[in-house]
Legacy VTK file of the C-alpha trace (Angstrom):
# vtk DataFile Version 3.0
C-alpha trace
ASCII
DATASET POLYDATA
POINTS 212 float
-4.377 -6.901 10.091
-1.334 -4.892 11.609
0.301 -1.687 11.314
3.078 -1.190 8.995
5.090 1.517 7.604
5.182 5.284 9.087
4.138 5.554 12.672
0.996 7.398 13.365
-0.728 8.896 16.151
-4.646 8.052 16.806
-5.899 11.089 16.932
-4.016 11.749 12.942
-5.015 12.814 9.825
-4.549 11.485 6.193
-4.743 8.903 3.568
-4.210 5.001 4.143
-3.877 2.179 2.461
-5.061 -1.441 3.163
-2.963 -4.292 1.028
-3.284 -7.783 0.824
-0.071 -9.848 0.932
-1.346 -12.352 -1.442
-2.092 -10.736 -4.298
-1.215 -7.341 -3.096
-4.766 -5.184 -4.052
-5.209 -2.126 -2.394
-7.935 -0.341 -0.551
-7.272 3.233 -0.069
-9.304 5.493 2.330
-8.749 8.660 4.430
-9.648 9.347 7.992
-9.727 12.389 10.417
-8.762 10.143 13.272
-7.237 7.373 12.215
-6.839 5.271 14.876
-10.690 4.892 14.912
-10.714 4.060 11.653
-8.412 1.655 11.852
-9.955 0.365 14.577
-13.298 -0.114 12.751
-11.799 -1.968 10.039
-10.477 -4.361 12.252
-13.694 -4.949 13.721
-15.894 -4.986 10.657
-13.197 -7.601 9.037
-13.366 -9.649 12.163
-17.163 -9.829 12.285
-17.264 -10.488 8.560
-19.756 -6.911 8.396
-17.337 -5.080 6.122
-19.240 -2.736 4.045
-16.839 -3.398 1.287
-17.765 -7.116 0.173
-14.925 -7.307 -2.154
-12.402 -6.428 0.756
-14.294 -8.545 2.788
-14.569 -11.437 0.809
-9.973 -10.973 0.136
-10.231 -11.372 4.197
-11.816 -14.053 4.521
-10.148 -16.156 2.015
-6.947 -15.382 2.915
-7.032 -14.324 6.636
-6.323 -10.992 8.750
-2.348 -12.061 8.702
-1.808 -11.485 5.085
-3.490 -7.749 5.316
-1.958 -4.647 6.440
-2.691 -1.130 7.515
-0.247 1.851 5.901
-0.710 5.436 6.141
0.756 6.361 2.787
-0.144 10.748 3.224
-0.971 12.829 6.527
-3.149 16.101 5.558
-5.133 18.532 7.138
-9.094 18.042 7.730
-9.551 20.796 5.076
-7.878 18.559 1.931
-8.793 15.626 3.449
-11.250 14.154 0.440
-8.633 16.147 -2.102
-6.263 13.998 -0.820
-7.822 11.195 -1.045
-8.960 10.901 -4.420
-5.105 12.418 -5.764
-4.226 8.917 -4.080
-7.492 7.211 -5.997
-6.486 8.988 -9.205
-2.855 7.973 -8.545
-2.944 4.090 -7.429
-6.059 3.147 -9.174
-7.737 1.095 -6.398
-11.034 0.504 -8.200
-9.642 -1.453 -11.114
-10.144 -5.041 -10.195
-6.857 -6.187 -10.971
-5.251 -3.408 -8.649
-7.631 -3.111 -5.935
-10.879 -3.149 -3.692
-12.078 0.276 -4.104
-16.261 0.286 -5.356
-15.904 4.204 -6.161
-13.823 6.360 -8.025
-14.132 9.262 -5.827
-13.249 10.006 -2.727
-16.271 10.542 0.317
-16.824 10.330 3.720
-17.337 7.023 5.699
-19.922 8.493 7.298
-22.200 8.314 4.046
-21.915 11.264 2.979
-22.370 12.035 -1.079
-21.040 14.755 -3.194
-23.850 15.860 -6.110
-22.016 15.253 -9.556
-21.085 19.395 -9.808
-19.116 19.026 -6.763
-17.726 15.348 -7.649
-16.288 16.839 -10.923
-14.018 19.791 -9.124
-12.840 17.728 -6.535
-11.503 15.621 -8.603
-10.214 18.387 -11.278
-8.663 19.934 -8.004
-6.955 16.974 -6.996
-5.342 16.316 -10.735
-3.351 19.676 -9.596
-2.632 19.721 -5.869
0.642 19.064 -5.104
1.081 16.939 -1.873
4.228 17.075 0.364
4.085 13.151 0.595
4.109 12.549 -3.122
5.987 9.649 -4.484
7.813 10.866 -7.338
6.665 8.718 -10.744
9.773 6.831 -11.187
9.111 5.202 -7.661
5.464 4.256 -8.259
6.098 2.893 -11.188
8.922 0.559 -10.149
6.840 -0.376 -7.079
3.992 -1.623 -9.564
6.145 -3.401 -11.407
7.735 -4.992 -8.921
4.454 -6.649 -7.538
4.450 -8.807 -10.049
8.412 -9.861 -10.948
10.245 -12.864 -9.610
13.172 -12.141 -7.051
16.351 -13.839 -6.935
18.374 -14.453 -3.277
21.936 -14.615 -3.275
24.417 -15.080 -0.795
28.253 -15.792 -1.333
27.599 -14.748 -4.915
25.286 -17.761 -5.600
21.310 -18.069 -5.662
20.013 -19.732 -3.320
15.998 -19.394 -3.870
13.639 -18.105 -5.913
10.603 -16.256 -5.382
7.160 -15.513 -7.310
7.261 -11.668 -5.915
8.646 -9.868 -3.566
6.009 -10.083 -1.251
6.451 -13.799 -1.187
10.716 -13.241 -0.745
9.706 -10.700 2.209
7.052 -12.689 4.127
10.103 -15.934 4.046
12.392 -13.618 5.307
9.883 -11.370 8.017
10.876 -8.471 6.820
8.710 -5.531 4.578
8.095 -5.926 0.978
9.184 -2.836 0.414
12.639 -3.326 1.878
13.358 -6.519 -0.684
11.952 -3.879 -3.947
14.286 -1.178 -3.171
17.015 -3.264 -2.575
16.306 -5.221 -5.787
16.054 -1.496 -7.558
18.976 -0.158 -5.775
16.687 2.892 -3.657
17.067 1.544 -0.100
19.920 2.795 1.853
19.917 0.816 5.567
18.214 -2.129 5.725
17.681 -5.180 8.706
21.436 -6.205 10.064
20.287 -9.738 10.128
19.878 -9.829 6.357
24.027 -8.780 6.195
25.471 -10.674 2.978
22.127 -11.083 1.015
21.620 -9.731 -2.269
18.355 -9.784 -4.023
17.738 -9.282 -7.640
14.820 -9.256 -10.015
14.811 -12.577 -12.250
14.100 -10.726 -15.341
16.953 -8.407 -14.776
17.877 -4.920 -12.944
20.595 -4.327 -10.180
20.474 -5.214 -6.774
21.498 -4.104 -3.500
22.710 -5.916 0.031
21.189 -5.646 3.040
23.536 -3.200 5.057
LINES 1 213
212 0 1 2 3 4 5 6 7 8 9 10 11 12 13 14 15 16 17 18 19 20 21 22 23 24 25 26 27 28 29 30 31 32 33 34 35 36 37 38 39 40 41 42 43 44 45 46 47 48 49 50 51 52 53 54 55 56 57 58 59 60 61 62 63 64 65 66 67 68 69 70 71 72 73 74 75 76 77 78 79 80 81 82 83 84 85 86 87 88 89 90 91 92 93 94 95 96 97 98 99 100 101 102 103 104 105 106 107 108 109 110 111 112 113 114 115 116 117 118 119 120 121 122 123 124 125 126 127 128 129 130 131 132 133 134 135 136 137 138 139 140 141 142 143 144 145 146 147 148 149 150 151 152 153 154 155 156 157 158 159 160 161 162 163 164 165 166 167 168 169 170 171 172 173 174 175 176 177 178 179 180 181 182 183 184 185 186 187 188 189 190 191 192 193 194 195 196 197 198 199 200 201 202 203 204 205 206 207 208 209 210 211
């Protein structure tokens, strides 16, 4: 499983989020220090101990080089859990189609449990925080679509493959999934030089950008 994304510091706070290339589910957590957590994740996933057997079983059917680690918010210690479950509310990790998630609200590794009283403000609370990191709606919505849409590669004006998802157009080309979606939406702005002169579009329509 390796690092992708925004560069973090061990000792960091925040949300992250764990994604498998394949079929691209989600786990979302939070962490006061995250390079232990990530740390244990990698070790539990290894060892095949993971106490999330649906994240667990995703690993070991498709292998720790189709998962990846992504810290998606940094926070504070004190809106740590708020923080967390905006990001559950927001990405919906615990519907099976979406993600690996067993809970709906956010807690503490640790084992930690909220009683229901304090379950039901934190997540009232975190319908209304606003968070510095948030991606507006028009973003996360065109991310989520594009999960699932075929991508078109040109070059010289012509296609010259096809793809079943971006993921599956960025893993051919080693570069990030997100890179091919925003060029294919026309939101990425500088892009890998060794991708000069490719152009790639959804199938199903929408504009596209080159790689600059």
């Amino acid at each position: 499983m390796k690092k992708v994304g925004t560069e973090w510091k061990s000792k960091d706070c925040g949300v992250y989020k764990i994604t498998c290339l394949n079929n691209n589910k989600i786990y979302v957590g939070s962490s006061s220090q995250m390079g232990i957590r990530y740390a244990r994740h990698k070790r539990e996933l290894n060892s095949g101990q993971h106490y999330n057997i649906h994240l667990q079983r995703a690993y070991n059917k498709y292998g720790k080089e189709n998962f990846t680690f992504e810290v998606i918010d940094f926070c504070d210690k004190s809106t740590i859990l708020a923080t967390e479950q905006f990001y559950i509310n927001y990405l919906n990790p615990t519907d099976i189609q979406i993600g690996y998630n067993l809970s709906k609200t956010a807690s503490h590794a640790s084992g930690f449990k909220h009683n229901e009283k304090s379950k039901a403000k934190m997540v009232e609370a975190a319908k209304h925080k606003v968070f510095k990191n948030r991606p507006s709606k028009e973003t996360h919505e065109i991310a989520m679509q594009a999960w699932r849409r075929e991508v078109d590669v040109y070059y010289n004006n012509e296609i010259i493959s096809t793809y079943a998802s971006a993921a599956d157009a960025a893993r051919f080309y080693s570069i990030g999934r997100s890179q091919v979606t925003y060029a294919c939406s026309h939101l990425s702005k500088s892009l890998r030089g060794n991708m000069y002169g490719y152009t790639f579009r959804y199938k199903d329509g929408g504009k596209a950008q080159k790689f600059k």
